[in-house]
C-alpha positions as CSV (number, residue, x, y, z in Angstrom):
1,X,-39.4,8.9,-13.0
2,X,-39.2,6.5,-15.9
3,X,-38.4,9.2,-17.9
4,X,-35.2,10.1,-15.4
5,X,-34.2,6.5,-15.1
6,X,-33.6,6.8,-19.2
7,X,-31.8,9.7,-19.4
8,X,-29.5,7.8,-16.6
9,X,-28.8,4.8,-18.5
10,X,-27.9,7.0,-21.7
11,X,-25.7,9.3,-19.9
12,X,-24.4,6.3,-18.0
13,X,-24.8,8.4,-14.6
14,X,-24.7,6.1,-11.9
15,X,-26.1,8.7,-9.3
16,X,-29.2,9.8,-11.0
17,X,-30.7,6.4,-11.3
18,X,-29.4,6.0,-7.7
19,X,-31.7,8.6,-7.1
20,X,-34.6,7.4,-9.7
21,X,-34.3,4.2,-7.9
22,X,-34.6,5.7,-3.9
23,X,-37.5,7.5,-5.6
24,X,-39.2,4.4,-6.6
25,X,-38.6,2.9,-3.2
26,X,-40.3,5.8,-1.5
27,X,-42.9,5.5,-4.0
28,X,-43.9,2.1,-3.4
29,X,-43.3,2.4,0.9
30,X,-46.5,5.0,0.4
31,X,-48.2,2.7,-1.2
32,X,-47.5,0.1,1.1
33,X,-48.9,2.5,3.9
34,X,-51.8,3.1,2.6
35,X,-52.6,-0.4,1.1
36,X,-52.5,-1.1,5.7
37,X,-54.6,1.7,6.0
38,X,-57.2,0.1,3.5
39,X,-56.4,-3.3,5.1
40,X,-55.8,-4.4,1.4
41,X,-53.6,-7.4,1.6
42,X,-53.3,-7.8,-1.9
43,X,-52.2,-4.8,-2.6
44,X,-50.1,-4.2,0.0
45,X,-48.6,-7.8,-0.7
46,X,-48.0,-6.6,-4.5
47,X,-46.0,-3.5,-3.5
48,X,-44.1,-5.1,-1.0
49,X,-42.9,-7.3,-3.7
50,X,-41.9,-4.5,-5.7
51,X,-40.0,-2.6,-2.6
52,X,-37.9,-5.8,-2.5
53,X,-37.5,-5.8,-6.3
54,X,-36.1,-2.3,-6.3
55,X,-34.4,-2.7,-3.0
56,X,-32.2,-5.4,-4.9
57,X,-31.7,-3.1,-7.9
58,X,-30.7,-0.7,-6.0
59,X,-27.8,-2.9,-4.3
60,X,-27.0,-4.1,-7.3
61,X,-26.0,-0.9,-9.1
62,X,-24.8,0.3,-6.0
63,X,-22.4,-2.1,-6.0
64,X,-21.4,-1.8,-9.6
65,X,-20.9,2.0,-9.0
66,X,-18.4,1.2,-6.0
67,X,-16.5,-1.5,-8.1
68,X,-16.0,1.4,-10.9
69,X,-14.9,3.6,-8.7
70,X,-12.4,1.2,-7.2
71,X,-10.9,0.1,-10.4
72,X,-10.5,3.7,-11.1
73,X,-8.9,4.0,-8.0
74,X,-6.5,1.0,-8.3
75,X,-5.8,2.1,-11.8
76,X,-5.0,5.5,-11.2
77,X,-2.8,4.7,-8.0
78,X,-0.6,2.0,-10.0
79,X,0.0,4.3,-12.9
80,X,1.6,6.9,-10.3
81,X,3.3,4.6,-8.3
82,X,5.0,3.2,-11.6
83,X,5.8,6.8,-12.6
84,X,7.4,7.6,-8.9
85,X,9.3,4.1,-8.8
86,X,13.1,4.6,-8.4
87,X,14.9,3.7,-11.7
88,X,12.3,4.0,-13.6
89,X,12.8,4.6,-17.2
90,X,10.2,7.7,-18.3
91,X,9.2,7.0,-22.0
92,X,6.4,8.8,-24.2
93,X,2.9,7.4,-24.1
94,X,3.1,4.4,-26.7
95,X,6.7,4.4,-27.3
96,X,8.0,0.6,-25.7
97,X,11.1,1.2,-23.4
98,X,14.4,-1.0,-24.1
99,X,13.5,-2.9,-20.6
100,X,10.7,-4.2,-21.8
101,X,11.4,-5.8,-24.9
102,X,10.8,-3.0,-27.1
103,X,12.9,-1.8,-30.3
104,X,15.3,0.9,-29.1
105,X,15.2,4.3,-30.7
């Protein structure tokens, strides 16, 4: 899995090291099920700390994925509400209209 979790950060894909991550989690639960079968505390205490370790990573980039995915949203929506606005001067991409200050061609 560490392997995947790699390849995630390089490709920048959020949902595969969503996945890597849940994988992790389920992982260490096991663990923690069998470390109360063997009435191992230590053990079991150890991978309980590292449930709660990925459960917090797991939030985390959660929340980073959703805030990308807003800001693309809000992005996207303000560029075609700007496009659809009445009176609105259509220009090229990188050519200033008159409006806004720009040199007039």
């Amino acid at each position: 899995m560490g392997i995947l979790a790699l390849v995630a950060l390089l490709r920048k894909n959020a949902m595969l090291l969503i996945c890597v991550i849940a994988g992790w989690m389920a992982q260490f639960t096991f663990f923690a099920a069998m470390d109360v079968w063997a009435a191992d505390r230590g053990e079991l205490q150890e991978h309980t700390v590292y449930f709660v370790v990925f459960t917090q990573l797991l939030a985390t980039v959660l929340v980073i994925a959703l805030a990308a995915r807003v800001r693309q949203w809000l992005q996207r929506s303000t560029s075609l509400t700007s496009l659809s606005a009445p009176g609105a001067v259509q220009t090229e991409p990188g050519v200033r209209s008159p409006a806004a200050g720009g040199p007039s061609v």
